[in-house]
N, C-alpha and C positions, 0 to 999 in steps of 0.2 A: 252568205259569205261575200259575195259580190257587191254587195251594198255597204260593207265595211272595208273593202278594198278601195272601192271607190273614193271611200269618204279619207282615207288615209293619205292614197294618192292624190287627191286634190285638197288637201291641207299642206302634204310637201311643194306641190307646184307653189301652189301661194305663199306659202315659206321661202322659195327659189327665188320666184319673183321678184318678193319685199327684201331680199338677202341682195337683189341687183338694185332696185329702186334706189336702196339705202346707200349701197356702198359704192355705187357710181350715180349719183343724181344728174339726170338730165335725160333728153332726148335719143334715140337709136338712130343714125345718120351712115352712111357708107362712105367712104373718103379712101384717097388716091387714083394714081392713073395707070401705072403699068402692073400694081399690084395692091389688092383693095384690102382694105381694114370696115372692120365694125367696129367706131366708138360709139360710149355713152356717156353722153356731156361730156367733160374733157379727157376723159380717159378711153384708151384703144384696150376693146375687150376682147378682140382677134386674139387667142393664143396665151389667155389668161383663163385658168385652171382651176385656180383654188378655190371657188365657191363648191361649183358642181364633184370636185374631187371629194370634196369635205364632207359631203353630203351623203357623198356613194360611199365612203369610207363612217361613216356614223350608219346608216340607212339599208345599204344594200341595195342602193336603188336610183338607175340607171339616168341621168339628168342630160337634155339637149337643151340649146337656146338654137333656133332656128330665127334667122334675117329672110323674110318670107318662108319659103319651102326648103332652102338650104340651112344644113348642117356648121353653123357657125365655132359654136363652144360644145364640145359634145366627152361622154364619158366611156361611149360605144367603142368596143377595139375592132381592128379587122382579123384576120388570121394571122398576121405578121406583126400585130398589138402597136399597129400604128390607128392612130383615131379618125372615125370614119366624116373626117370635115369635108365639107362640100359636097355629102350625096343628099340625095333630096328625098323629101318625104311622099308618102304613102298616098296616092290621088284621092282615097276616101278617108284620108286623113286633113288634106285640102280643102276638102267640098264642105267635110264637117268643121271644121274651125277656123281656116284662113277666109274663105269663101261667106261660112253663115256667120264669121265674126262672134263665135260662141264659145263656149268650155266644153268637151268633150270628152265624155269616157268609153275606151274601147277594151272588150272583155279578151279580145283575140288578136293577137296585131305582132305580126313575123316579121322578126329581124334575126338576118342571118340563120334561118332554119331552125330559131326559136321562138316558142311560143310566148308573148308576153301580155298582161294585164297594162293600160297604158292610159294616162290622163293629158291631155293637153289643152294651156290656156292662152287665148290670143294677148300679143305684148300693141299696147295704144302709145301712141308718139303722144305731146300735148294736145295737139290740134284735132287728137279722136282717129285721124290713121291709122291703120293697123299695120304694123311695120314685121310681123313672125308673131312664135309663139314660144311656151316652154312645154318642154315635156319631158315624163316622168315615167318609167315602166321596171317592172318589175316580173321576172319571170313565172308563169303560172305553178309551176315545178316548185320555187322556192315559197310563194304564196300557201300553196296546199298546204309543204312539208310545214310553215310555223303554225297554222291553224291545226293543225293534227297533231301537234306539238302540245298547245297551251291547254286545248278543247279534252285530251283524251285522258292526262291525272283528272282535270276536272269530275267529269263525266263518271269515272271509276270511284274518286269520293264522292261524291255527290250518291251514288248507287250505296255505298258502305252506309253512308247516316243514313237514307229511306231505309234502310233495312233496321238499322238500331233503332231510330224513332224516328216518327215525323216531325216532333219538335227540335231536334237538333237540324234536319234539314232545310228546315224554314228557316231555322236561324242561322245556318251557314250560307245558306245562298241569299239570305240579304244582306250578311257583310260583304259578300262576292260582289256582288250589284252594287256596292256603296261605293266600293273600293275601285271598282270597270268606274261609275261615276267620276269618280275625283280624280282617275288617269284620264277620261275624256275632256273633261271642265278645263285640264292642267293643258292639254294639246291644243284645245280652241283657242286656248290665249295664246301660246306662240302663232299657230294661227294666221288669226289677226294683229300679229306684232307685238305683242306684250310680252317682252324678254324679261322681266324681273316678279312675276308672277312665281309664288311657291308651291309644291305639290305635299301633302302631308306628312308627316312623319312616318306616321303609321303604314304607310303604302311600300315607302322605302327602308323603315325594316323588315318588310315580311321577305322570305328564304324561299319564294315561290316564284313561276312565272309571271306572277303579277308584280309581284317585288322589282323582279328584272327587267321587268318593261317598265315600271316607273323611276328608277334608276337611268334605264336607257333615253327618257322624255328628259331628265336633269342635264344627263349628257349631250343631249342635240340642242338645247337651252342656250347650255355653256358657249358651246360650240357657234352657233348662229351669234349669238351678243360678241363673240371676239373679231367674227368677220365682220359684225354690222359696227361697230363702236370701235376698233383700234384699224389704225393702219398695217396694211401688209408689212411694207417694208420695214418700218421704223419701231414698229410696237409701242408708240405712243397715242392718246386719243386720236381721231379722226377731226378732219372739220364739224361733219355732223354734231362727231359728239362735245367739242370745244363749245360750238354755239350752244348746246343744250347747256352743258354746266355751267356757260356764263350766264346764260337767261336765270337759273336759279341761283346762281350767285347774286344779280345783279337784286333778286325779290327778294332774298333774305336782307339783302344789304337797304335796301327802303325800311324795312320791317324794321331794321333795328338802329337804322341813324348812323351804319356802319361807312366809310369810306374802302375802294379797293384800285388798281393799277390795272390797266389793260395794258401788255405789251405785243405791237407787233414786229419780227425780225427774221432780218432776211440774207444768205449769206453772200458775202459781195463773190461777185462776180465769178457765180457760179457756174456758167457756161463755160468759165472754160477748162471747167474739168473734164467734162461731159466731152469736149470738142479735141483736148489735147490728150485726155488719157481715159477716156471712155464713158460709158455709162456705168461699167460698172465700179470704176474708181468714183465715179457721183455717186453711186448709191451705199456705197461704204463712207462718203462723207456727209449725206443724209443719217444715215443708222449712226456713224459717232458724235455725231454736233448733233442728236437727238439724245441718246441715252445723256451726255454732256448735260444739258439743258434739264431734263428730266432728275438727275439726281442733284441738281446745284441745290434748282425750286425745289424740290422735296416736298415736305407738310406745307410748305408756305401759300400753295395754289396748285396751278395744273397746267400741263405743260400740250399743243395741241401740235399736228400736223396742218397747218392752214393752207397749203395747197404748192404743187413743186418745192423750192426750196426758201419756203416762208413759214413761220411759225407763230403760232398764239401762244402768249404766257400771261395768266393772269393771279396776280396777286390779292389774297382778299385779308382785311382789317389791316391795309395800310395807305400811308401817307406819300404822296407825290415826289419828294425830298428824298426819304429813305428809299422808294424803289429804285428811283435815281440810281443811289450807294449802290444798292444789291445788280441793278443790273449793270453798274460798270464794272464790278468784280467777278460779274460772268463773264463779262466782255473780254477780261485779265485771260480768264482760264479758257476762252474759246483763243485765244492768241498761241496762249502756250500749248495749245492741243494739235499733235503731230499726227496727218492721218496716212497711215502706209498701204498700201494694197500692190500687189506683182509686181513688188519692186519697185515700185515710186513713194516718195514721201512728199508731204504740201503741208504749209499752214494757211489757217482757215482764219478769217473776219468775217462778224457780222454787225448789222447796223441796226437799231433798236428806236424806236419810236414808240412813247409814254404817255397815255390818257389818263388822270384822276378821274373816278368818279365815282356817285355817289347812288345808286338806285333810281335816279329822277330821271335820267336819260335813257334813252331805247337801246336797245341791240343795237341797231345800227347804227347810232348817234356816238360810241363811245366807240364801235370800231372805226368806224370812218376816221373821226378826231385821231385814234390812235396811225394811222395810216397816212394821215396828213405829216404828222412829225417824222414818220419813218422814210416818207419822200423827201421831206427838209434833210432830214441827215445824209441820204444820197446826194441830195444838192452840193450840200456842204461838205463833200467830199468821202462817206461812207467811213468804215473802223470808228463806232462812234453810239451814243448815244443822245439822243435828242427830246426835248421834254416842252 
């Protein structure tokens, strides 16, 4: 049993992990002076939840990111169900994986007067550094009662066919096996990051505990691809995922002699929403000059979060001229768009910069080009498109 606990809990960590890799790319660094923050690349992950929340809420299963020995981002409550940030870990929790720089599974490991089954895997900066770790525990209590769960219908049919024939039972337990198979195959891919990876049909209609744990592998699937591929805030693509669907945009478009529009834009002067009426009057005009954006483009392309309050729009099987058209009639309806939040209203502008291209230039040749015009249009005064 211990050997499958194991292998479970060190598929979630590495799940955890590649769920942080992805969705904050860059370095683990500690920053401020009277009151300190853990970012990752350019986001502060101090006091940001929703990975490890989501996790525990799909999983049942208990998620830390420790900044060396301390409790950074953690899912642990205290008795007053405030979360236990900044107590530090276990000294033979230390030795074994801060220290020997390794992956460690511990079968027995007390938090708060419970018993827990626990995995933890050291976090490497660029540079091979070992900056903490994550970790993942699951109470031994709740462990037992699913294995005594799945194991004991089992076990009971399983006893029913040896008794009716041996040939029934050989033939039920190698669809059993086949079936354990294709839920294990389905989890090594999430895994090692293969979110679009399918699990059979067959698996997810059976009306058994098998059924429901492949069902439940669809659901943590789901789940990991919305945190990894869309934006918290704004529920449009991510940068990540912007850049992917351009790169295959951009190889479809060689292949077929196709022309497309990279747009980049950015909304003017956006500080001083942030400065005069909060952040969170900024982030209610992120989320509606996103959704805005989102359903103008529609089928025509894809609409991305490229970082604070900049975005990628790109257009594919069209021409220079006409996206021109289409994005000054964005431009029209980002004007007339009024955004209210606790009593304040504001109208918003933004300034848009136009790349053609055609498949022959790189990723970065056709952003960049687009990024140049979008600084000519702030030149030239911003509320604007520039080509």
């Amino acid at each position: 049993m211990q050997g499958e606990v194991k292998s479970g809990l060190k598929n979630l960590a590495l799940s955890v992990k590649y769920a942080y890799d992805i969705a904050y790319p860059g370095d683990y660094v500690l920053v401020g002076t009277e009151e300190l923050y853990l970012k990752k690349g350019d986001a502060i992950i101090s006091g940001d939840y929703q990975i490890v929340d989501k996790i525990k809420e799909e999983t049942g299963v208990e998620v830390t990111l420790f900044y060396y020995d301390a409790r950074i981002v953690t899912t642990l409550m205290d008795e007053q169900g405030e979360r236990q940030i900044g107590s530090g870990a276990h000294a033979l929790i230390i030795k074994n994986v801060l220290e020997a720089e390794s992956e460690h599974f511990f079968s027995s490991v007390m938090i708060q007067g419970v018993e827990y089954f626990a995995y933890y895997t050291p976090l490497f900066n660029s540079d091979g550094s070992i900056v903490g770790m994550i970790g993942v525990a699951k109470t031994v209590e709740n462990v037992e009662k699913v294995v005594y769960k799945a194991i004991l219908p089992i076990l009971i049919f399983a006893a029913i066919s040896m008794i009716l024939t041996a040939f029934i039972s050989i033939r039920f337990t190698d669809r059993l096996v086949k079936i354990i198979k294709k839920i294990k195959e389905f989890l090594g891919q999430i895994a090692v990051g293969n979110l679009n990876g399918q699990l059979n049909e067959k698996v997810l209609d059976r009306q058994d505990e098998l059924g429901e744990m492949g069902r439940f592998t669809i659901h943590l699937q789901k789940s990991l691809r919305e945190l990894i591929e869309y934006d918290a805030l704004t529920g449009i693509f991510n940068r990540r995922s912007g850049e992917m669907k351009l790169k295959l945009l951009m190889e479809k478009a060689e292949k077929n002699a196709d022309t497309f529009c990279v747009v980049l834009g950015d909304i003017d002067f956006f500080k001083k929403f942030n400065d005069v009426y909060g952040h969170e009057f900024g982030d209610e005009v992120l989320r509606q000059v996103s959704q805005l954006l989102k359903k103008t483009i529609g089928k025509k392309g894809f609409v991305a979060r490229w970082g604070g309050e900049e975005f990628l729009i790109v257009m594919d099987r069209i021409q220079l001229i006409t996206c021109e058209q289409e994005i000054w009639e964005l431009l029209e309806r980002i004007r007339e768009l009024e955004v209210s939040y606790g009593g304040e209203s504001m109208h918003v502008t933004m300034t848009f910069g136009i790349h053609e291209g055609n498949g022959s230039q790189s990723v970065h040749e056709v952003l960049k080009a687009a990024d140049e015009k979008l600084y000519e249009g702030k030149l030239n005064g911003r509320n604007r498109v520039e080509r």
